[in-house]
C-alpha positions as a Markdown table, in Angstrom:
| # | Residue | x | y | z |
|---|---|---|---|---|
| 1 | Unk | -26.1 | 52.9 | -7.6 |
| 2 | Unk | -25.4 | 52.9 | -4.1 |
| 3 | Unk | -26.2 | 48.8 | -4.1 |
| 4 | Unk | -23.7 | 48.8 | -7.2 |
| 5 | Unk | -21.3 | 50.4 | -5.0 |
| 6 | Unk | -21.6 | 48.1 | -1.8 |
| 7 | Unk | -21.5 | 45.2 | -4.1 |
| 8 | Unk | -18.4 | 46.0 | -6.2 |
| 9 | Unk | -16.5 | 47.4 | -2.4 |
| 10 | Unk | -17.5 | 43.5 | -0.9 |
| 11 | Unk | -16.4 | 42.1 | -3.8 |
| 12 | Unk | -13.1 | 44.0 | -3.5 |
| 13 | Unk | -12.4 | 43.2 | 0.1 |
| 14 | Unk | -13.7 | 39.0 | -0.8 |
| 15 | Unk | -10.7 | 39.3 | -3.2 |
| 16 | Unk | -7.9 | 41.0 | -1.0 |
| 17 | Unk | -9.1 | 38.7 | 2.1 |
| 18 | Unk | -8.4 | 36.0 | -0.2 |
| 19 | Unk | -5.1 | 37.5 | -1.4 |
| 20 | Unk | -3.9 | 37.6 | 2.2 |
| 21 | Unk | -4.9 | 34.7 | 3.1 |
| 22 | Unk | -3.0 | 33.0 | 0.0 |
| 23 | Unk | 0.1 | 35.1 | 0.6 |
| 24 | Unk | 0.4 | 34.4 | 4.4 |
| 25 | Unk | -0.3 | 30.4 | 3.5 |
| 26 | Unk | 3.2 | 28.8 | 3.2 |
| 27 | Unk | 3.3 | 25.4 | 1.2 |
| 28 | Unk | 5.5 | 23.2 | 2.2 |
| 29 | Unk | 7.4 | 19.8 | 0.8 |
| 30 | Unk | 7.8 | 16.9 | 3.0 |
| 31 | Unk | 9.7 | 13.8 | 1.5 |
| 32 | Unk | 10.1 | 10.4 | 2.0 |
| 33 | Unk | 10.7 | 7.0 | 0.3 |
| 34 | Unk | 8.4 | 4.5 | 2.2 |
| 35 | Unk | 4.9 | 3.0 | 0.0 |
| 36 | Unk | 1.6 | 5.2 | 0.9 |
| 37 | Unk | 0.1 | 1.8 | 2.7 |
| 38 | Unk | 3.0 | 2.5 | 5.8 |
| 39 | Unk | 2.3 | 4.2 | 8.6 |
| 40 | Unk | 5.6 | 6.5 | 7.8 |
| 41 | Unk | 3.2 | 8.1 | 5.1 |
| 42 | Unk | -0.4 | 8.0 | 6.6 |
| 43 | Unk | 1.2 | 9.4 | 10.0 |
| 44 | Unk | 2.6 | 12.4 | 8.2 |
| 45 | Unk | -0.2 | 12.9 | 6.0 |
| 46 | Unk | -1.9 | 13.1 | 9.4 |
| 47 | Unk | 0.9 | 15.4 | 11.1 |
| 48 | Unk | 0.7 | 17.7 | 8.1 |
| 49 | Unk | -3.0 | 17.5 | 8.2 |
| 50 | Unk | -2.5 | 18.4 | 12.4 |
| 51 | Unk | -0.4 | 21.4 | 11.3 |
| 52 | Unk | -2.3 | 23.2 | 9.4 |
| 53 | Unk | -5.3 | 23.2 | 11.6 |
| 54 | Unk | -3.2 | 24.2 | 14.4 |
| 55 | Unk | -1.8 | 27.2 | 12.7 |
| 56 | Unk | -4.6 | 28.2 | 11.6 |
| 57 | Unk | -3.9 | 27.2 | 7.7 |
| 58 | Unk | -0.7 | 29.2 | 7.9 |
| 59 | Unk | 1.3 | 26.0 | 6.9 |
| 60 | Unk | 0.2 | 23.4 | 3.6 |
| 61 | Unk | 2.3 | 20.4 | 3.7 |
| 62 | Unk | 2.1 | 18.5 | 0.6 |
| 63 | Unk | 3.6 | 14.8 | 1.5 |
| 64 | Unk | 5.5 | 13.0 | -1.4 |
| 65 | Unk | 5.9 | 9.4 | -0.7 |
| 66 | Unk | 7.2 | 6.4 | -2.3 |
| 67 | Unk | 10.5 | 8.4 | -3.4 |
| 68 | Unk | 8.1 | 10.8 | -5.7 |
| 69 | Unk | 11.1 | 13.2 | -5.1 |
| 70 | Unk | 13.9 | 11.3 | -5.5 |
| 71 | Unk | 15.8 | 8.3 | -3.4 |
| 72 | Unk | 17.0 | 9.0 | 0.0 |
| 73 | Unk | 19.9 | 10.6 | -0.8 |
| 74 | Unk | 18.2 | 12.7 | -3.0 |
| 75 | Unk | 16.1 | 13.7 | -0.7 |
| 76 | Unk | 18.7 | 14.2 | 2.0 |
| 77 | Unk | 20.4 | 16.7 | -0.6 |
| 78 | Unk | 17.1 | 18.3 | -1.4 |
| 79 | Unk | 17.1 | 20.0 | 2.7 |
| 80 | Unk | 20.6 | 21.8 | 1.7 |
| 81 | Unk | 19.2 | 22.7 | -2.2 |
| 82 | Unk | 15.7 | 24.0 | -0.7 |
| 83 | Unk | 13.7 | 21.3 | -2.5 |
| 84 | Unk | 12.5 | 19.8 | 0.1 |
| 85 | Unk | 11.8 | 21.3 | 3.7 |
| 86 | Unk | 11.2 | 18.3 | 5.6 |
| 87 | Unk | 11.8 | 14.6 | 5.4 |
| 88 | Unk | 11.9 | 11.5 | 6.8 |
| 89 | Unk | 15.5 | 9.1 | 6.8 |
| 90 | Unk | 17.1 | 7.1 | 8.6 |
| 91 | Unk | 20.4 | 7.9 | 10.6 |
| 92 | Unk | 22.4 | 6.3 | 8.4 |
| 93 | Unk | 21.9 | 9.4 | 6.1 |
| 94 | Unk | 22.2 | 11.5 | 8.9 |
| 95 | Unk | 25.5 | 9.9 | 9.6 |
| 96 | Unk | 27.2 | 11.4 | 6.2 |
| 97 | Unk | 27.0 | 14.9 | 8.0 |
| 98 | Unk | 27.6 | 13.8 | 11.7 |
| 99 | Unk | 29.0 | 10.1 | 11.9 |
| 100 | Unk | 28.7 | 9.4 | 15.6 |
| 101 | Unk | 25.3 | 9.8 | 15.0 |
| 102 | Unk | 25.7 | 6.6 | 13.1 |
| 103 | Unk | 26.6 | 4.4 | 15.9 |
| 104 | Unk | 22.5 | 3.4 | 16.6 |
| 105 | Unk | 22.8 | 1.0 | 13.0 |
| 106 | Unk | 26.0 | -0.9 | 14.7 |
| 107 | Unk | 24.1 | -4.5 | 14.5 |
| 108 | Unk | 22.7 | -5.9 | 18.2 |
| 109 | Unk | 23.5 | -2.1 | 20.2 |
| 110 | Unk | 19.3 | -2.1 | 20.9 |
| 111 | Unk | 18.3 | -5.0 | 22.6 |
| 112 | Unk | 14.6 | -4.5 | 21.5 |
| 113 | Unk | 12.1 | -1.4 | 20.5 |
| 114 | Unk | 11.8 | -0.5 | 24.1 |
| 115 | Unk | 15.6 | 0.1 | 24.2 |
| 116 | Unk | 15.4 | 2.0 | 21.1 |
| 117 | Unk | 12.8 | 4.5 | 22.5 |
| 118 | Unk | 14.2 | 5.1 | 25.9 |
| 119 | Unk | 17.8 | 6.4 | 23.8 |
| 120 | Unk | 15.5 | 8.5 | 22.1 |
| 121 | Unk | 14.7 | 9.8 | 25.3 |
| 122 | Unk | 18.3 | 10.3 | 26.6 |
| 123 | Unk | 21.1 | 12.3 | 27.1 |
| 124 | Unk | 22.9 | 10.4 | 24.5 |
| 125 | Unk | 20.7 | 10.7 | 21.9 |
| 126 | Unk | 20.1 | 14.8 | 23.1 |
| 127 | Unk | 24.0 | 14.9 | 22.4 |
| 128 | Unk | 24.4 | 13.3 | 19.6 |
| 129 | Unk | 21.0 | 14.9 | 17.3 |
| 130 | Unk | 22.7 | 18.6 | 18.6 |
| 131 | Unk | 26.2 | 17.1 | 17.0 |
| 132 | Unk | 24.2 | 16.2 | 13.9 |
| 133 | Unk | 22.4 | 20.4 | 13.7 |
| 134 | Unk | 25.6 | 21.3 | 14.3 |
| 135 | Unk | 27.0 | 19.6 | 11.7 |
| 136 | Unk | 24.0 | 20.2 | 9.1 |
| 137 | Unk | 22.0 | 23.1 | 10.5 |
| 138 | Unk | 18.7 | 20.7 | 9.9 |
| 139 | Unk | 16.8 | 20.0 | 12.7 |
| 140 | Unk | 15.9 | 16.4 | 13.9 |
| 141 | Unk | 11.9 | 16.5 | 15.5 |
| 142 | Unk | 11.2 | 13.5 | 16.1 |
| 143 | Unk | 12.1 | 9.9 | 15.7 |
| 144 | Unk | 9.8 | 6.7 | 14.5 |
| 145 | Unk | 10.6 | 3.4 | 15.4 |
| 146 | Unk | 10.9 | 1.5 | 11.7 |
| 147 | Unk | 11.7 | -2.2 | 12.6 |
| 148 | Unk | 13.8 | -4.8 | 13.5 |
| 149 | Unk | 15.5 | -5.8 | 10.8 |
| 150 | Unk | 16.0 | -9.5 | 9.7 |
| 151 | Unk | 17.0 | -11.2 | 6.5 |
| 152 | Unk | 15.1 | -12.9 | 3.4 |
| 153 | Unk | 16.9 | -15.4 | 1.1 |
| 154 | Unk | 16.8 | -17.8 | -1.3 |
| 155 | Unk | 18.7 | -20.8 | 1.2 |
| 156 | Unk | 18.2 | -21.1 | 4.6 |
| 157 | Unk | 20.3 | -19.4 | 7.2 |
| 158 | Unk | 20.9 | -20.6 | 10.5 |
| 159 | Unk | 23.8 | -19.2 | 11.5 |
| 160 | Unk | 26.0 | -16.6 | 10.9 |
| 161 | Unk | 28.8 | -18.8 | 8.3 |
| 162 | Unk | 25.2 | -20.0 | 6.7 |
| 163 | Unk | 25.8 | -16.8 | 4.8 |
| 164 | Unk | 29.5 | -16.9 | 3.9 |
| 165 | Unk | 29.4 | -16.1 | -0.1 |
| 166 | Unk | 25.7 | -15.0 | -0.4 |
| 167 | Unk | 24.9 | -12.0 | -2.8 |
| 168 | Unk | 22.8 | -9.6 | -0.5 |
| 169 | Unk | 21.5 | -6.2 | -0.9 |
| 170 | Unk | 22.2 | -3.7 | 2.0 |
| 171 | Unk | 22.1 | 0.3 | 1.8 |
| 172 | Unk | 25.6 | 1.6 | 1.1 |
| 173 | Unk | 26.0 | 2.5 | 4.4 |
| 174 | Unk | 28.8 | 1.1 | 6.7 |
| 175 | Unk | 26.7 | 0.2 | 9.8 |
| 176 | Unk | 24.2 | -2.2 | 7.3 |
| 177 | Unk | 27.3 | -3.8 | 6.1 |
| 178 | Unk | 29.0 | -5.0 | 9.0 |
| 179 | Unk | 26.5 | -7.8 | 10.2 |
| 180 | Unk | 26.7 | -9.4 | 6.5 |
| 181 | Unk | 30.3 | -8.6 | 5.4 |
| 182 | Unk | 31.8 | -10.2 | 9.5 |
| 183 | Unk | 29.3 | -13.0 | 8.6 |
| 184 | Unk | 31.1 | -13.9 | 4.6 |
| 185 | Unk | 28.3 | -12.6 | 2.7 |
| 186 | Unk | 29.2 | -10.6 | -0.5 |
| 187 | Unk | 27.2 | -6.9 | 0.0 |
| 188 | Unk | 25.5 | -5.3 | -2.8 |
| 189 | Unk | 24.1 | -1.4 | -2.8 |
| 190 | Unk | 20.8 | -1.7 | -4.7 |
| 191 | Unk | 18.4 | 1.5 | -4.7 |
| 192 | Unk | 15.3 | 0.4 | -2.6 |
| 193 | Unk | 12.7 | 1.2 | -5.1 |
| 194 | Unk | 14.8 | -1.6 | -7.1 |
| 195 | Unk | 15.1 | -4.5 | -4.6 |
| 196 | Unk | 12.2 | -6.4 | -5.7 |
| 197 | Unk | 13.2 | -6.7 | -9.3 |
| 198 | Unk | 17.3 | -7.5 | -8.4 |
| 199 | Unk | 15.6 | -10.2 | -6.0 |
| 200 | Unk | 13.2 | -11.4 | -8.8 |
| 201 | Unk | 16.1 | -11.9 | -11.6 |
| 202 | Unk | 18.5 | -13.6 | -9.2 |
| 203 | Unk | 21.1 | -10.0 | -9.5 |
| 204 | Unk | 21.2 | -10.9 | -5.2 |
| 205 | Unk | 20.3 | -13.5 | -3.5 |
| 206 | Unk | 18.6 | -12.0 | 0.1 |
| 207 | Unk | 18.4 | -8.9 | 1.8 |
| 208 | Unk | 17.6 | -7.4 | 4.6 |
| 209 | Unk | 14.5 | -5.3 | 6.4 |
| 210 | Unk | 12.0 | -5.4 | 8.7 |
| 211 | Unk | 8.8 | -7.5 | 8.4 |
| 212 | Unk | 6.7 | -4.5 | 7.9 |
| 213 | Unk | 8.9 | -3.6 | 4.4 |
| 214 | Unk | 9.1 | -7.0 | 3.2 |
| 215 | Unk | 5.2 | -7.1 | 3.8 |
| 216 | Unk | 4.2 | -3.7 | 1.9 |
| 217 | Unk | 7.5 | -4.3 | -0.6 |
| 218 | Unk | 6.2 | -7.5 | -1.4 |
| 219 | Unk | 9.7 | -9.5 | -1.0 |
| 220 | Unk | 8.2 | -12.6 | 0.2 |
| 221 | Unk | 6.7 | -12.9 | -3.2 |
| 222 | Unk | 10.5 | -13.2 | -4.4 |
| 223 | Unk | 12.1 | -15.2 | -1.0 |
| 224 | Unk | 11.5 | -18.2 | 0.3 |
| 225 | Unk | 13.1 | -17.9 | 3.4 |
| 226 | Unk | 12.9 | -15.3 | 6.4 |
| 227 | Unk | 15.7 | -15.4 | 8.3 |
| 228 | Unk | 14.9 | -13.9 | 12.2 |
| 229 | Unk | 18.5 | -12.2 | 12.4 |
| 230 | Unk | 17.7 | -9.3 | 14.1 |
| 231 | Unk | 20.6 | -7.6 | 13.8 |
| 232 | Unk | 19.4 | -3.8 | 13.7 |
| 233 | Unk | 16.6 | -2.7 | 15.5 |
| 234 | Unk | 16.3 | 0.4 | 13.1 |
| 235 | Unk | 14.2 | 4.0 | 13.0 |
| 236 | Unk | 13.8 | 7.0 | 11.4 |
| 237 | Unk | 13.9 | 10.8 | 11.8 |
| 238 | Unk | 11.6 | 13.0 | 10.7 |
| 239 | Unk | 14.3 | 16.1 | 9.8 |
| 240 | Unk | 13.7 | 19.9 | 9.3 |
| 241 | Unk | 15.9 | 21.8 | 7.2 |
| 242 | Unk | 17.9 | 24.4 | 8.3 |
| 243 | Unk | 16.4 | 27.2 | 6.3 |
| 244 | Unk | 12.7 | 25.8 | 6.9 |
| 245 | Unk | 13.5 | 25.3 | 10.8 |
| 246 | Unk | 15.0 | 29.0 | 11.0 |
| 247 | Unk | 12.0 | 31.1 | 9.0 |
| 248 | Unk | 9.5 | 29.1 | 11.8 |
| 249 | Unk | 8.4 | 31.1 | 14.9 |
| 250 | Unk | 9.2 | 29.8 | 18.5 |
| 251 | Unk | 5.4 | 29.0 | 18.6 |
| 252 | Unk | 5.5 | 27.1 | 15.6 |
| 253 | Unk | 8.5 | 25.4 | 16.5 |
| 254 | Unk | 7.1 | 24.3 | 19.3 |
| 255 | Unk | 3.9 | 23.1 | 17.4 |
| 256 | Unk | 6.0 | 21.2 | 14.4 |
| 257 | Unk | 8.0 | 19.6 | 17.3 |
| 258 | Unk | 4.7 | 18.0 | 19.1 |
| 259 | Unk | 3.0 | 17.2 | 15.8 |
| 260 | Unk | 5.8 | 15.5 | 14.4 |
| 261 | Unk | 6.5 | 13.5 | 17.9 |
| 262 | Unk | 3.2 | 12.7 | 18.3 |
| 263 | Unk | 3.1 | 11.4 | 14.7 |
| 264 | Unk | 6.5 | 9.3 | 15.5 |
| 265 | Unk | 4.3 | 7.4 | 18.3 |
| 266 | Unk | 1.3 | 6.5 | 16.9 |
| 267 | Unk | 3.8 | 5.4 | 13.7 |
| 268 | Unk | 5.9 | 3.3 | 16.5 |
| 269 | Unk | 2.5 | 1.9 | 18.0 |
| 270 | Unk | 1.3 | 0.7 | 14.5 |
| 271 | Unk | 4.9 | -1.1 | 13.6 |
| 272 | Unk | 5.0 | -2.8 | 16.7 |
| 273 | Unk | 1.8 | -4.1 | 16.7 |
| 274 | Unk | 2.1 | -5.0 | 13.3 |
| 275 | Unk | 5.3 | -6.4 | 13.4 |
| 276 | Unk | 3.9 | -9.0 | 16.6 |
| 277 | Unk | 1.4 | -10.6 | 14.0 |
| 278 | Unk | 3.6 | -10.9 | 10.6 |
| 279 | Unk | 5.6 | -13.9 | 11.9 |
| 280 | Unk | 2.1 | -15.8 | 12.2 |
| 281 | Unk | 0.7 | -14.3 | 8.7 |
| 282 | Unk | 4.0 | -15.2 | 6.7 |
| 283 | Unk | 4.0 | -19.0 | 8.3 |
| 284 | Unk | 0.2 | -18.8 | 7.2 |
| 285 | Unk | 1.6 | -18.2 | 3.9 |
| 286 | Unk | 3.6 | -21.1 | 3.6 |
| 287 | Unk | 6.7 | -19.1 | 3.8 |
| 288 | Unk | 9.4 | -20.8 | 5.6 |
| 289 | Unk | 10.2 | -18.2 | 9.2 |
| 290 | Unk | 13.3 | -19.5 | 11.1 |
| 291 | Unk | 15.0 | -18.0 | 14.2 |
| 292 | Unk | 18.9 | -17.6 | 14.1 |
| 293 | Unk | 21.4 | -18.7 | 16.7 |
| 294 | Unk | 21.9 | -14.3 | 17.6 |
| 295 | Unk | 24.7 | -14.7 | 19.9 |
| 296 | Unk | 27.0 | -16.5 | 17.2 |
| 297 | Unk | 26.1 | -13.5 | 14.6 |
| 298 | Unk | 26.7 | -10.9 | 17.9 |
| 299 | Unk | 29.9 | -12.6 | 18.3 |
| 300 | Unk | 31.2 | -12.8 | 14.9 |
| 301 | Unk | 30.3 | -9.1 | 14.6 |
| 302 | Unk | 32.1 | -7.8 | 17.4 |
| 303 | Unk | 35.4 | -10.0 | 16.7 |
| 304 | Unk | 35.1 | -9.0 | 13.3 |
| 305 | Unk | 33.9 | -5.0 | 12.8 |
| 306 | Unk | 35.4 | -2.9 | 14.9 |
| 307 | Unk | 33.4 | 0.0 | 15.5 |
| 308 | Unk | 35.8 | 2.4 | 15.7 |
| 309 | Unk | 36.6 | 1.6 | 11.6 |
| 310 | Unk | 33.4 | 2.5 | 10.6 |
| 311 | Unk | 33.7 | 6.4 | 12.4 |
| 312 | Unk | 31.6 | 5.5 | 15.5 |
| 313 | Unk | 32.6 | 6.3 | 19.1 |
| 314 | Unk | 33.5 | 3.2 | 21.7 |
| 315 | Unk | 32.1 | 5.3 | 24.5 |
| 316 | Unk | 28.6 | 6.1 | 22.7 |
| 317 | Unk | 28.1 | 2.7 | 22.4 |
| 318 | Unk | 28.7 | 1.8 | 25.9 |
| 319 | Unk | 26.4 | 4.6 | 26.5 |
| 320 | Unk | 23.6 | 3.6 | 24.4 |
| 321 | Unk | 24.3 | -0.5 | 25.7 |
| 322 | Unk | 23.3 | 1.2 | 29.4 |
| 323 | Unk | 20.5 | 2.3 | 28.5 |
| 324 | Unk | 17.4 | 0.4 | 30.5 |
């Protein structure tokens, strides 16, 4: 009886430790619209992994990639409708609450990746992710360099009149329309998970994206030219939402913040790296790589889109320009 009795009592207490321990284990959702191969998905899958072990499994972060939860305006909406808690998008999105914030997708303001990162690192940038909390109440952790951007197309494309006419796909966002639309070409707002197909039945002609995108989206496949514009040297935020980020502790605050930074540089590290050897693979291919004369298309941009029409601030872009 008395062996019944301890058995049933350790059974009892097995059950309510595993209770509590379900009940003080918060799942959370973490979106984003990039394919499982990119380091955008295996370093959060890694950064969620990270968290939980270093709140003690207080924290499950389910990742949902290749835009499992919708596109990236979806998913943008999602931080305000509690869908989501965290994702990560580009600042073009972030620019639809806070447009100043914006002004890092005017084409040629980074001069390369290493200019990119040290804004990350400045006042600016401290100034202008507090204007975009202010303005959303979600929380910007860290920031991942994506690519530079260049163009694929069905002609070649030396320089910037080359593309006068020419039926490209860019995001509906004003920043990725100002190289194409100051250089002629006729812009087109395609969802990303439909590029491929718009490129593969001739609806456009080119578009644009880093080397690492066209790689895991396969555009080469569909293009038989790319075109070394350079026009945006682009990233991505990894974004808390403003409920999520106010239930969290200072402590785990603090260890979100480092796991999501540290996740942003080893995603930075792998792009780079990767991005130095896809000029050589896609030649190895066959596929026709050209560089374009850049200080025609910088020209032709700033004659032709004035920042100031597109929301952005004259003085943040000097400030960003500065930047060594």
């Amino acid at each position: 009886m008395k062996f019944k009795l301890t058995a049933i009592l350790g059974a009892t207490a097995a059950i309510l430790a595993s209770a509590l321990t379900a009940q003080a284990q918060t799942v959370l959702k973490w979106a984003h619209v990039y394919e499982t191969s990119e380091p955008f998905h295996t370093e959060s899958v890694w950064a969620a992994a990270e968290i939980n072990k270093r709140t003690n499994g207080r924290y499950k972060i389910d990742v949902f990639p290749a835009s499992q939860l919708g596109k990236e305006a979806d998913i943008n909406q999602g931080l305000k409708l509690g869908t989501v808690d965290m994702i990560i998008s580009g600042s073009s999105f972030a620019a639809r609450e806070y447009p100043p914030i914006g002004v890092t997708y005017f084409p040629y303001i980074f001069r390369d990746p290493a200019h990119l990162i040290a804004y990350t690192k400045s006042d600016v940038f401290k100034r202008l992710a507090e204007g975009y909390e202010k303005a959303s109440g979600n929380h910007i952790t860290a920031v991942t360099y994506y690519g530079t951007r260049h163009t694929t197309s069905n002609k070649p494309i030396a320089k910037c009149a080359d593309m006068k006419g020419l039926k490209i796909r860019v995001p509906d966002v004003p920043a990725y329309l100002a190289m194409p639309r100051a250089c002629g070409a006729n812009t087109t707002p395609i969802a990303f998970a439909e590029v491929y197909l718009a490129l593969q039945n001739g609806t456009v002609e080119a578009q644009e994206n880093p080397l690492t995108t066209i790689e895991a989206k396969k555009f080469y496949e569909v293009q038989k030219n790319i075109v070394l514009t350079g026009h945006i040297v682009d990233h991505l935020n990894t974004v808390v939402s403003k409920s999520r980020w106010a239930s969290l502790s200072d402590e785990d605050k603090k260890i979100f913040s480092e796991v999501m930074a540290e996740a942003a540089e080893r995603g930075t590290k792998i792009i780079d790296e990767r991005e130095k050897a896809l000029v050589a693979k896609f030649k190895g291919m066959g596929i026709a790589v050209t560089e374009v004369d850049k200080a025609d298309f910088e020209k032709t941009v700033m004659e032709k889109a004035k920042m100031e029409d597109f929301g952005y601030k004259k003085a943040d872009w000097e400030a960003i320009r500065a930047i060594k």
